[in-house]
C-alpha positions as CSV (number, residue, x, y, z in Angstrom):
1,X,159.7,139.0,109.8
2,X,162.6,141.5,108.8
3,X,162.7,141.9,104.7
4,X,166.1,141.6,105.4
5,X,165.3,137.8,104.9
6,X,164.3,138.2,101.8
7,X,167.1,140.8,100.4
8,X,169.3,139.5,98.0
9,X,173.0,140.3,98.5
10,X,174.6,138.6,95.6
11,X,177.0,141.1,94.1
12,X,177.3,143.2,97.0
13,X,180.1,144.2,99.1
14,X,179.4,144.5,103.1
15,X,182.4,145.4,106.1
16,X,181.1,144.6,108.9
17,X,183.3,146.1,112.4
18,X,183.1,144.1,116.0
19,X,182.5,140.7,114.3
20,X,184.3,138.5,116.0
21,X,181.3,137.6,117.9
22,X,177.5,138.9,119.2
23,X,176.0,141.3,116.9
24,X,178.8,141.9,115.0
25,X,179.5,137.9,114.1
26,X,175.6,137.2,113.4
27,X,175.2,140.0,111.1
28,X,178.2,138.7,109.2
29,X,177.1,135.3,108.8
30,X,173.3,136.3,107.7
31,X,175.0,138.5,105.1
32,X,176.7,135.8,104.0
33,X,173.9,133.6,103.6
34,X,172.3,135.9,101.7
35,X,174.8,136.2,99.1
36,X,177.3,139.2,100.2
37,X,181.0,139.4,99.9
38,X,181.8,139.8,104.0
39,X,184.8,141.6,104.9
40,X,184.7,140.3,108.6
41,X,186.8,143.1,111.6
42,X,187.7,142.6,114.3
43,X,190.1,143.0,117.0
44,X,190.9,139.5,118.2
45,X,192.6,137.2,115.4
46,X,191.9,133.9,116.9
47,X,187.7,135.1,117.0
48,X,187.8,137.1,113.9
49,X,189.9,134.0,112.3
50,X,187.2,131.6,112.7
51,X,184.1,133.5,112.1
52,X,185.7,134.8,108.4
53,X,186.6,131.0,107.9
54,X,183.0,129.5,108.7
55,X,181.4,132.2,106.2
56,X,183.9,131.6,103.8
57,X,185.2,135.5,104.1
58,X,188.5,137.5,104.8
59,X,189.1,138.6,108.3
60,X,190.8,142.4,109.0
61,X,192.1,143.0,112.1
62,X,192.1,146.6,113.9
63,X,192.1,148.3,117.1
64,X,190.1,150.7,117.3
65,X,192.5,152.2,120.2
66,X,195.0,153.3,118.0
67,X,194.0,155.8,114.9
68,X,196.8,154.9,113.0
69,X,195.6,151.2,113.0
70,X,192.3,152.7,111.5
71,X,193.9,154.1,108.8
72,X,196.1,151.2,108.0
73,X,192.5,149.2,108.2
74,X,190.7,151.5,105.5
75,X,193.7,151.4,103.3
76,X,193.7,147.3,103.7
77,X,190.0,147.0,102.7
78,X,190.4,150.2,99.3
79,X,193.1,148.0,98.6
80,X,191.1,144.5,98.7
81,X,187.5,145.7,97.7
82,X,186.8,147.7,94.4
83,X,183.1,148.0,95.7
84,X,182.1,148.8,99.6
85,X,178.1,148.7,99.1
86,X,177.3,148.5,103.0
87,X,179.7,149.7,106.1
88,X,178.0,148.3,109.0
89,X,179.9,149.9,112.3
90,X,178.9,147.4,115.0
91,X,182.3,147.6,116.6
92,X,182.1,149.3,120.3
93,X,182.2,148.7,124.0
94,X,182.8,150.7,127.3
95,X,185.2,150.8,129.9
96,X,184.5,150.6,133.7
97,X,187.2,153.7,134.7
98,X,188.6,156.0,132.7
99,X,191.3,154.7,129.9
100,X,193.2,156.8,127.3
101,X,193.6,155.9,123.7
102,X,197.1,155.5,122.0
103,X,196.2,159.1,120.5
104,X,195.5,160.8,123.9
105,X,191.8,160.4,123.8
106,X,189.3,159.0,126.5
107,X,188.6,155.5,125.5
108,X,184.8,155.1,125.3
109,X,184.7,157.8,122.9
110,X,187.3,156.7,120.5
111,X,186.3,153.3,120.1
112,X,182.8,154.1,119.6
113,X,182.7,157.1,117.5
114,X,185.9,158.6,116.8
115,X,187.7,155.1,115.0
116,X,184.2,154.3,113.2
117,X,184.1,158.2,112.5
118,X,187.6,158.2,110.9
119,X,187.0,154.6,109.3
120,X,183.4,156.3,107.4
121,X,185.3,159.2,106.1
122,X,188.0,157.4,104.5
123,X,186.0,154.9,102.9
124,X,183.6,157.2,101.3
125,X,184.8,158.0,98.0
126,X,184.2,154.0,97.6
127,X,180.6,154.0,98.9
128,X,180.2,156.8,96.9
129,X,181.1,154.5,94.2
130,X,178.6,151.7,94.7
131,X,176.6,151.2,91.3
132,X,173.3,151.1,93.4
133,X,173.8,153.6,96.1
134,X,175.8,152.6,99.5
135,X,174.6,152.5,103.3
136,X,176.1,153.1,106.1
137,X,174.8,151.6,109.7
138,X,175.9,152.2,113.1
139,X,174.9,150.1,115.9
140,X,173.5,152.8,118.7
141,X,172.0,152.4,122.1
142,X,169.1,153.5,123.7
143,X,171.7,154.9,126.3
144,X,171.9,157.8,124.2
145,X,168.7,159.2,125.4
146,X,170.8,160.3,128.7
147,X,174.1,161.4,127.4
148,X,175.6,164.8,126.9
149,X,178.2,165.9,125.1
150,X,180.3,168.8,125.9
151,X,182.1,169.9,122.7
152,X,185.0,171.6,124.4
153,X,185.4,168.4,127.0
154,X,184.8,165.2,124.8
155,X,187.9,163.3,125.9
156,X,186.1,163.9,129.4
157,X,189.2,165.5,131.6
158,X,187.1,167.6,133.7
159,X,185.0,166.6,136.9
160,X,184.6,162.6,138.0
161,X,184.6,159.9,135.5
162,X,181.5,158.4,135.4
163,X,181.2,155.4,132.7
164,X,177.8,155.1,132.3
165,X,177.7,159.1,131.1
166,X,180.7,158.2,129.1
167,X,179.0,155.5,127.2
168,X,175.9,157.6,126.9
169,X,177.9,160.3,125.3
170,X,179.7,158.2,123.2
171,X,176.3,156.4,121.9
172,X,174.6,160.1,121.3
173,X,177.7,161.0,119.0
174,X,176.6,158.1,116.8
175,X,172.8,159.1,116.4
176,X,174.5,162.6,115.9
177,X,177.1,161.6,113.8
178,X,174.6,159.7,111.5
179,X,172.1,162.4,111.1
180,X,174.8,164.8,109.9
181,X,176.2,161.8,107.2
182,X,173.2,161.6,106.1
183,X,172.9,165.0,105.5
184,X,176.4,165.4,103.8
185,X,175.9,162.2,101.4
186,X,172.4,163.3,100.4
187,X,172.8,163.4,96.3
188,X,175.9,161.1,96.5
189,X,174.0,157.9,96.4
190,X,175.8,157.4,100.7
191,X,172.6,157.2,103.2
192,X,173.1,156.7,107.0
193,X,170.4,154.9,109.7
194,X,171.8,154.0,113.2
195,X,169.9,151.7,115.6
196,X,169.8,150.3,119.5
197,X,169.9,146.4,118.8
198,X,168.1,145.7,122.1
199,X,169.4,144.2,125.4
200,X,171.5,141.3,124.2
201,X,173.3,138.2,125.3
202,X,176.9,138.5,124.5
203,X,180.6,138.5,125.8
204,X,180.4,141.8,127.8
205,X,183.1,141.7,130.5
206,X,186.2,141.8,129.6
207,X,187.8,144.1,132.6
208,X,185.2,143.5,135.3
209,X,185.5,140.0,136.4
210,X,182.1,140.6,138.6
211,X,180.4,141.8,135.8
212,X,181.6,138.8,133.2
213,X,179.8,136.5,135.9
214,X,176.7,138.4,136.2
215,X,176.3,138.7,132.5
216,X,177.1,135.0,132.2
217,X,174.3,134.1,134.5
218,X,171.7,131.8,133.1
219,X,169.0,134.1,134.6
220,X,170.8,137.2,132.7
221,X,170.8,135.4,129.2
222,X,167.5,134.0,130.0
223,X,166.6,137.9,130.0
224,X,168.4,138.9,127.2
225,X,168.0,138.6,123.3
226,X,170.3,136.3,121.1
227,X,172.8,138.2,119.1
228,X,171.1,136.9,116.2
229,X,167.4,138.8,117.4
230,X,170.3,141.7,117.8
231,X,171.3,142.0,114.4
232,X,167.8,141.8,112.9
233,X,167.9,145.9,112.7
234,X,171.7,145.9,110.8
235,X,170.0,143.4,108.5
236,X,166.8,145.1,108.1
237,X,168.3,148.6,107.3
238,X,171.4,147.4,105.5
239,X,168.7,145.9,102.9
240,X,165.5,148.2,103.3
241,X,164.0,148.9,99.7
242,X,163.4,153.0,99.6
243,X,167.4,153.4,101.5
244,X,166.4,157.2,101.4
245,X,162.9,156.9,103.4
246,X,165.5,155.5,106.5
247,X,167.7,157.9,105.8
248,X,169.2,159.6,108.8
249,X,166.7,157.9,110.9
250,X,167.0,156.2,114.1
251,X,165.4,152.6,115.1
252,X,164.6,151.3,118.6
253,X,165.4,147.2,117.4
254,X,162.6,147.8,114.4
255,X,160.5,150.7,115.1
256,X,161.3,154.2,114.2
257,X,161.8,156.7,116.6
258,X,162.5,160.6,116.9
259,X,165.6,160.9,118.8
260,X,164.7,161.8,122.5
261,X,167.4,164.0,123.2
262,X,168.0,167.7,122.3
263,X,171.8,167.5,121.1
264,X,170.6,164.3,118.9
265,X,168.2,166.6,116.9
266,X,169.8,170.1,116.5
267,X,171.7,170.2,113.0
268,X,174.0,172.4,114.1
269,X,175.1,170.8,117.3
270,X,175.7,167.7,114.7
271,X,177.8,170.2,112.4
272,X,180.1,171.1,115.1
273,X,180.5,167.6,116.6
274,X,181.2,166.4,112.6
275,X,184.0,169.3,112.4
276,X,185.7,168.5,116.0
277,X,185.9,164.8,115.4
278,X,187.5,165.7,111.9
279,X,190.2,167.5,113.9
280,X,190.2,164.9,116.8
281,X,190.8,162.4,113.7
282,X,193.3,164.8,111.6
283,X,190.9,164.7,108.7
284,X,189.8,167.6,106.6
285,X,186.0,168.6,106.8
286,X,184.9,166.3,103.9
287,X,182.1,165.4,101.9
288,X,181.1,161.8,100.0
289,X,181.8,161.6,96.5
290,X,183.8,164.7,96.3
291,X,185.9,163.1,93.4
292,X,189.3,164.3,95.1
293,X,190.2,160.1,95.6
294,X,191.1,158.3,98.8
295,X,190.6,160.5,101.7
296,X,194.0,161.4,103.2
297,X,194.9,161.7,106.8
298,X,196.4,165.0,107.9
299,X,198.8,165.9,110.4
300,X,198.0,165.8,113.8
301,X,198.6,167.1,117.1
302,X,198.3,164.0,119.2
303,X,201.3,162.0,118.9
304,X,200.8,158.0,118.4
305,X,202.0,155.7,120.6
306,X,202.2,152.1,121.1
307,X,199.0,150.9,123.1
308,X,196.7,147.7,122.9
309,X,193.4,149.1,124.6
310,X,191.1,146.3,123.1
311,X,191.5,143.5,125.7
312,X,189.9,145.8,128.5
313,X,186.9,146.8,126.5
314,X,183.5,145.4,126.6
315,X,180.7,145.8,124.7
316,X,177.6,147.5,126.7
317,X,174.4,146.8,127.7
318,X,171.8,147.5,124.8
C-alpha cells in the first residue's frame, strides 16, 4: 500500500491538469479525500464541471493548444490560491497525424511539455512560497525510453511524421524537463519527480474512431489498470515523507528507475531543452523563488491565433 493513503492533506493546496477524467480525475478525488484544497483542470467544462462538483472543488478550464490560454490559466489559479503546495501535470495526449498548435507548434509537443512547461514556470514563485516545501509531478510514460529529441527540430517539420516518435519525444522532454526543475529549485523548498502511471483504462480516442473501439473493448480494459491503480504514483510522490530523496527521480508506477535513455540523463542536454522551451514559451530563463514576483510572459515570435486543438487529442497508452 502507497503511504499516500495515509498522508494527510488538510491545509494543503493541490492543481491537478487533465482531470476531467482517468488519472487526472482519480488523483483529484483521492486528494480530496485526504483533506486537500483541489483546484480541478481541465479542458472539457461539462467533465471538468462535474468532477470539481462531486469533490466539492473549483474547476479551471484550459487548452493546452493555445499558450495564451495557459497564461490566462496561471493568472486564474495566483489569483484564486494564496498557497500552491502540489502541481500535479497529468494533462496530455497524442495525436494520430501531425497537428499544429494555435502558436505554430506541433501538437504532441505542446500539450505535453511545452503548456505544462510554461504553466510550472509561472506558478513558481507560489510554490516557492509553500510554508512546507512544494512538489511538482509530471505524469510520464515509459515511451520515453525510445524518443529522441532533436533540439533544432522539436516542432518536428523535417522528414515523415511518425506519432508514436512524437509521443516518445514529447514524454522524454518531461523526464528531462523534471530533472533540470529539480535541479533549479534545489534550496528553494520546489522538488520535481515524474512517473509512467502504467497501461491504463481510460477515454483514449478521441480522433481515431478505430482506436476508441479497440480501447473500449472489454478484453482491452480487462488488460488494463483502473485509473485509480494509475494514480497511485501522483499520490505516492505528491505525499512521499523525505520530498528531496524523490527528487528529480523517475518511477516506473512505484519503483525507481534510472532513466534508460541517454538525452534523459545528460544535464546539459536538459539545460538546453529548459532554455529552448523558455523561448518556444516566450519566458525568460528563470529560477524558483527568485523573489522578482509573478513570472511574466515575454514577447514572442509566434503569433496567436484562434484554435481549439483539444477535441482531437487523446491521451496515450502508458
Amino acid at each position: 500500500m502507497s503511504d499516500s493513503r495515509r498522508t494527510d492533506f488538510t491545509g494543503r493546496t493541490v492543481v491537478v491538469t487533465g482531470a476531467s477524467s482517468g488519472i487526472g480525475a482519480a488523483a483529484a478525488r483521492r486528494f480530496a479525500a485526504l483533506g486537500a484544497t483541489v483546484a480541478v483542470v481541465g479542458r472539457s467544462h461539462q467533465k471538468t464541471g462535474a468532477v470539481a462538483a462531486e469533490i466539492g472543488a473549483e474547476a479551471h478550464l484550459v487548452d493546452y493548444g493555445r499558450l495564451d490560454d495557459v497564461r490566462r490559466l496561471a493568472g486564474e489559479l495566483l489569483t484564486r490560491y494564496p498557497r500552491i503546495d502540489v502541481l500535479a501535470n497529468n494533462a496530455g495526449g497524442f495525436f494520430t497525424s501531425r497537428k499544429e498548435s494555435a502558436d505554430g507548434h506541433e501538437l504532441t509537443f505542446q500539450v505535453n511539455h511545452l503548456a505544462p512547461f510554461l504553466l510550472t514556470n509561472l506558478l513558481l514563485d507560489r510554490l516557492a512560497e509553500a510554508p512546507n516545501g512544494s512538489r511538482v509531478v509530471n505524469t510520464a510514460s515509459v515511451e520515453y525510453r525510445k524518443g529522441r529529441l532533436d533540439l533544432d527540430d522539436l516542432d518536428r517539420r523535417r522528414g515523415r511524421y511518425r506519432w508514436r516518435e512524437a509521443y516518445a519525444a514529447a514524454k522524454l522532454a518531461t523526464v528531462a524537463f523534471t530533472g533540470e526543475l529539480a535541479r533549479r529549485g534545489r534550496g528553494t523548498g520546489v522538488t520535481a519527480s515524474s512517473f509512467h502511471p502504467g497501461s491504463i483504462a481510460s477515454d483514449v480516442a478521441r480522433d481515431s474512431a478505430m482506436m476508441r473501439a479497440f480501447m473500449g473493448s472489454r478484453l482491452v480494459k480487462a488488460m488494463m489498470s483502473t485509473p485509480e491503480e494509475g494514480a497511485e504514483p501522483l499520490l505516492h510522490l505528491a505525499g512521499a515523507p523525505n520530498a528531496a530523496a524523490v527528487n528529480g527521480a523517475y518511477f516506473d508506477r512505484l519503483e525507481r528507475e534510472e532513466p534508460r535513455n541517454a538525452q534523459a540523463t545528460d544535464p546539459e542536454f536538459a539545460r538546453r531543452l529548459w532554455d529552448r522551451s523558455a523561448q518556444l514559451t516566450g519566458l525568460a530563463a528563470i529560477t524558483p523563488g527568485e523573489g522578482n514576483g509573478p513570472r511574466r510572459a515575454l514577447p514572442t515570435e509566434v503569433g496567436l491565433a484562434s484554435e481549439d486543438a483539444g477535441p482531437n487529442a487523446f491521451p496515450a497508452p502508458r
